[in-house]
PASEBA-1860 file (N, C-alpha, C; in nm, 3 decimals):
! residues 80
1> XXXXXXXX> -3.801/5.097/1.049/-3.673/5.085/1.113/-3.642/4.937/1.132 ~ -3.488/4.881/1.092/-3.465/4.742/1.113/-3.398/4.748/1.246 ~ -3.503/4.644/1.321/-3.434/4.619/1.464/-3.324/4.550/1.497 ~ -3.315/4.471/1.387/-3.186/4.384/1.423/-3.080/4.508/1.363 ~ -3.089/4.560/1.275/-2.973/4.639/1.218/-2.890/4.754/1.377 ~ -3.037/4.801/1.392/-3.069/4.897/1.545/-2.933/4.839/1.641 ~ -2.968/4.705/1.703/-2.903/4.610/1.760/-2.815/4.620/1.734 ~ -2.781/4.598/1.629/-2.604/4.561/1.582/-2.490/4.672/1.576
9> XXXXXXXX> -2.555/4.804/1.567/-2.512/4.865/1.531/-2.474/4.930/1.725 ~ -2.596/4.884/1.763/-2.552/4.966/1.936/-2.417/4.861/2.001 ~ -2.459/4.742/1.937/-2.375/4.670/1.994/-2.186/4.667/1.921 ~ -2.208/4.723/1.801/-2.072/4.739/1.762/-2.020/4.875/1.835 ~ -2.096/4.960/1.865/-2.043/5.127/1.981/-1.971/5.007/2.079 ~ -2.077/4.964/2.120/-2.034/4.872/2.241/-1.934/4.821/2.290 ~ -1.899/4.752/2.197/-1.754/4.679/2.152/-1.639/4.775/2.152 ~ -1.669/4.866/2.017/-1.589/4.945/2.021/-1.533/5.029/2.136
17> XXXXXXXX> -1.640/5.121/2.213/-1.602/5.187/2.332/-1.526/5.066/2.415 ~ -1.572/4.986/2.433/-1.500/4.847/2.522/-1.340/4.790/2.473 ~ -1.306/4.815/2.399/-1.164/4.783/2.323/-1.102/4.941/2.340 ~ -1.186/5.016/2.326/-1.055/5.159/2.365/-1.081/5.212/2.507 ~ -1.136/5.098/2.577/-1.144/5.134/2.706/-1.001/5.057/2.762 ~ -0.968/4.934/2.715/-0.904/4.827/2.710/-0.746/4.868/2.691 ~ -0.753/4.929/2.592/-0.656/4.996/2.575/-0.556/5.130/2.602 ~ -0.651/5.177/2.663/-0.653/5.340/2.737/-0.623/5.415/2.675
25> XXXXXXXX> -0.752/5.446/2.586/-0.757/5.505/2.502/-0.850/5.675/2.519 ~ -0.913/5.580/2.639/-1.077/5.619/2.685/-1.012/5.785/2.783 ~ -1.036/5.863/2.799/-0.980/5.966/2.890/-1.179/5.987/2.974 ~ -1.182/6.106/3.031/-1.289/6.156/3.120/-1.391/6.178/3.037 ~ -1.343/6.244/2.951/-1.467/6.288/2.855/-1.555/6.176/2.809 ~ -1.469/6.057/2.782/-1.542/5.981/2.692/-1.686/5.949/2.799 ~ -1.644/5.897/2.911/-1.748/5.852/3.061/-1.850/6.004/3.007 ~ -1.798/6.069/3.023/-1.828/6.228/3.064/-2.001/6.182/2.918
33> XXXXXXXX> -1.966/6.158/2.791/-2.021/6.183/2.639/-2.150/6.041/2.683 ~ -2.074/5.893/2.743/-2.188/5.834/2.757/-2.280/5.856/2.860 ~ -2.259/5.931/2.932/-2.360/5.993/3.053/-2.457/6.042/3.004 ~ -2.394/6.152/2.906/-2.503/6.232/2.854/-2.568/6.143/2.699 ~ -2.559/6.044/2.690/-2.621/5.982/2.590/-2.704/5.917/2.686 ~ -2.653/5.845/2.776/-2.776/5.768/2.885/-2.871/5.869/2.933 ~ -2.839/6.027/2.977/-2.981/6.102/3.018/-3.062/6.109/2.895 ~ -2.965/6.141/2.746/-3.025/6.106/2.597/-3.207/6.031/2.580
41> XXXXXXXX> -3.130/5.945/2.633/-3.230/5.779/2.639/-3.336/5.763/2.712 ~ -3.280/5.846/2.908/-3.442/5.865/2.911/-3.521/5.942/2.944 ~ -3.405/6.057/2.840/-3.549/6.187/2.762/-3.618/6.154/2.634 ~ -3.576/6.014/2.580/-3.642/5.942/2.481/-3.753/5.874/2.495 ~ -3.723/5.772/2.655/-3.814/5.691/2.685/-3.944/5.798/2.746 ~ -3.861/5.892/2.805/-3.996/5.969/2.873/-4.114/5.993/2.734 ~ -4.046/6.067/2.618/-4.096/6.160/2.511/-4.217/5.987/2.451 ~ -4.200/5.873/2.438/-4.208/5.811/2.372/-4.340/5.775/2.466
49> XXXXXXXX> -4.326/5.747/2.599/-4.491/5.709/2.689/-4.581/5.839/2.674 ~ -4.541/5.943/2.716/-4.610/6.036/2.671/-4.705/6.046/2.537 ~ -4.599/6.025/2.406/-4.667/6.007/2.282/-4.729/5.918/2.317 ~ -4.739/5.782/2.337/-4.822/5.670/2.320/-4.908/5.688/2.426 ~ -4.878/5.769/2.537/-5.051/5.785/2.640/-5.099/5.855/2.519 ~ -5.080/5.989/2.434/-5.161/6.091/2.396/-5.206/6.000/2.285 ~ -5.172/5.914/2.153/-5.223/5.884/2.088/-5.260/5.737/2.105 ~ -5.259/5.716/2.241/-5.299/5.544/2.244/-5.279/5.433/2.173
57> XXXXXXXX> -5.149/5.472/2.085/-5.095/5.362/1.959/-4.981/5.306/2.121 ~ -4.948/5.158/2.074/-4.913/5.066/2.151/-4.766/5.083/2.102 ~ -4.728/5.105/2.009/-4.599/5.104/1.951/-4.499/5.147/2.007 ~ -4.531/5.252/2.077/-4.474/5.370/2.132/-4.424/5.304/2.271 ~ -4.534/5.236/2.340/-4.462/5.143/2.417/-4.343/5.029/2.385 ~ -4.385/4.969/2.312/-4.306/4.886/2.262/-4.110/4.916/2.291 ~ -4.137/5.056/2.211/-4.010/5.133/2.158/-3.940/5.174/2.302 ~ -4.028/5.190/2.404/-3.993/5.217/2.535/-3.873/5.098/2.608
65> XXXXXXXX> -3.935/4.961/2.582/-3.875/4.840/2.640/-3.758/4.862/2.558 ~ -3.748/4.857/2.404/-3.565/4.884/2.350/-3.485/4.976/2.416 ~ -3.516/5.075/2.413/-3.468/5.223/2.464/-3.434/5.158/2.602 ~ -3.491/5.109/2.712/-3.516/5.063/2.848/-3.338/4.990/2.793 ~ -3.396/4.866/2.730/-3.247/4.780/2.741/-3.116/4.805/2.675 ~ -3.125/4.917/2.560/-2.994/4.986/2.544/-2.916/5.058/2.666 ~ -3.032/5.128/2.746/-3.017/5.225/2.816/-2.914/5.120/2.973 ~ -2.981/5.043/2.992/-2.950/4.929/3.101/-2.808/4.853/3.043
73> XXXXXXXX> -2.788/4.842/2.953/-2.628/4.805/2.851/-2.546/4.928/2.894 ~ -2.562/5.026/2.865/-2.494/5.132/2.894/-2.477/5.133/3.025 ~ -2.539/5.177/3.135/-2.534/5.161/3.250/-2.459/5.088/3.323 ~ -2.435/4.961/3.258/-2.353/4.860/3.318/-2.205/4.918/3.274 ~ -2.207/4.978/3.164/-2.065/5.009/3.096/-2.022/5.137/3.215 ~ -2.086/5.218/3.270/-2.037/5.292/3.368/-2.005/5.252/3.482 ~ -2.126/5.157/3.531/-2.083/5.137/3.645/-1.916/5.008/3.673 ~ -1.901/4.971/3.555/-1.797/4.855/3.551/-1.637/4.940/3.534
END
């Protein structure tokens, strides 16, 4: 998996949701769709320590801290 691609690509949602927020474009649902992508994230982060306690590969952590700071990007987009 390319991380920078990863990146770019969360960060163009980003943008995007942010310009049709701008524009009022955005209605309830949309808040309503990233909510449930943020619980998404940490039924990801949970699934991902779990794997890496059970197979003791470090990676798995790793993948935790991305997930962590997409998840914390988003967050800010609700609460703002």
């Amino acid at each position: 998996m390319d991380e920078t691609k990863t990146i770019k690509d969360i960060d163009d949602l980003i943008n995007k949701y942010d310009a049709m927020k701008k524009r009022d474009l955005m209605d309830l649902s949309s808040d309503q769709d990233l909510t449930i992508a943020i619980m998404n994230l940490i039924g990801i982060e949970e699934h991902l320590f779990f794997t890496g306690a059970k197979t003791g590969k470090n990676e798995y952590f790793d993948l935790i801290n991305e997930v962590r700071n997409i998840r914390k990007e988003l967050l800010q987009k609700i609460v703002v």
